[in-house]
N, C-alpha and C positions, 0 to 999 in steps of 0.2 A: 620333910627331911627327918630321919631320924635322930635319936640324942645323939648318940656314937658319932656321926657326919657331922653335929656341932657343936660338939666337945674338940672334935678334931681341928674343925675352922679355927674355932677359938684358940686351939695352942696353935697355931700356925700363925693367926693375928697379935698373938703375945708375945712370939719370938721376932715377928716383925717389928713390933713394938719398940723393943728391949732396944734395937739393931740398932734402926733408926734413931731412938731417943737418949738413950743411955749413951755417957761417954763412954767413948773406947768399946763401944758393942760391935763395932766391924772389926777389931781384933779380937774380940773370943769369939764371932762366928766364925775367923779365919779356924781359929783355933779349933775350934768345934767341926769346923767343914775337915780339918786336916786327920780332926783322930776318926772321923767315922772313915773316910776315906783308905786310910790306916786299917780299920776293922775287914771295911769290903775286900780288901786285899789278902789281908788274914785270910778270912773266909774263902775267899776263891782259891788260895792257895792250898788250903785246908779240903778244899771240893776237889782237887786234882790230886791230893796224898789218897782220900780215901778211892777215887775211883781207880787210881794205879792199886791200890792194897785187894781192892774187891776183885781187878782184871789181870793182876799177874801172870797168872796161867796163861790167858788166852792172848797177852801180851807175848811172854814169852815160847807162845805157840806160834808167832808169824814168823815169815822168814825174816830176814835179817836185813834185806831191803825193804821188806813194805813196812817195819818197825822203824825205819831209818824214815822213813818217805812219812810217816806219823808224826814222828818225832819234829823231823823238820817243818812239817806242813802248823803242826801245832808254835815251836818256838819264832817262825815267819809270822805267823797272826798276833802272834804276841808283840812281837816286834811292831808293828804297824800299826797296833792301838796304841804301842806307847807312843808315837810316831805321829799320831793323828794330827795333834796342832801344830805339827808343823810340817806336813802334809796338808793338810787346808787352806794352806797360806795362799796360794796360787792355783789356777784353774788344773795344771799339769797336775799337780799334786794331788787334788780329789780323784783323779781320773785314775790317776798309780794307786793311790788307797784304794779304792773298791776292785782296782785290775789284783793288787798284794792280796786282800782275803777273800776274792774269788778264787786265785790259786791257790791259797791257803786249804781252803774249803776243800776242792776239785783234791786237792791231795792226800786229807783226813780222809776225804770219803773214799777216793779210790782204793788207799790202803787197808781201810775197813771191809769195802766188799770184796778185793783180793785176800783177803785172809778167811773170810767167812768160805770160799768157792772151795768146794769137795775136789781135793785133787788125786789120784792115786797114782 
């Protein structure tokens, strides 16, 4: 193993450490779990401002259904992650979540390569 792989161990076993041992270490990892959590969300949000900044044009190059049928296909998937545990709860439920962002999917793309097709 290299140092880097167990320096890494090591802070993994130290924060485990703290969790377990330390009073009140399951509330600052709640704590801790909630702001990175916080961050990822930042960030993804932040990954969807710049890719609308970078594809404006070509955004607003499709027609106005298949920008509709993106839009939708994207805020449906979104909807269904947030959705997830409680969607899992029951067998019908996992069955509707992957049925939600395979059509989710089937509709980003379709609207994708309908926009990209030469039409004159």
């Amino acid at each position: 193993m290299s140092r880097e792989a167990l320096r890494n161990i090591a802070i993994i076993a130290a924060a485990a450490v703290a969790v377990a041992f330390i009073p009140g270490g399951s509330a600052a990892a709640l704590v801790i779990l909630g702001v990175i959590s916080l961050a990822f969300l930042a960030a993804m949000g932040f990954l969807g401002y710049r890719l609308y900044v970078e594809n404006r044009f070509t955004l607003w190059g499709m027609s106005t259904q298949h920008r509709g049928l993106l839009y939708g296909g994207i805020a449906f998937a979104t909807g269904t992650l947030i959705a997830t545990s409680e969607l899992w709860q029951s067998g019908l439920g996992t069955i509707l979540w992957f049925i939600f962002l395979g059509g989710s999917a089937m509709a980003v793309w379709h609207a994708w390569t309908e926009s990209r097709r030469y039409g004159v």
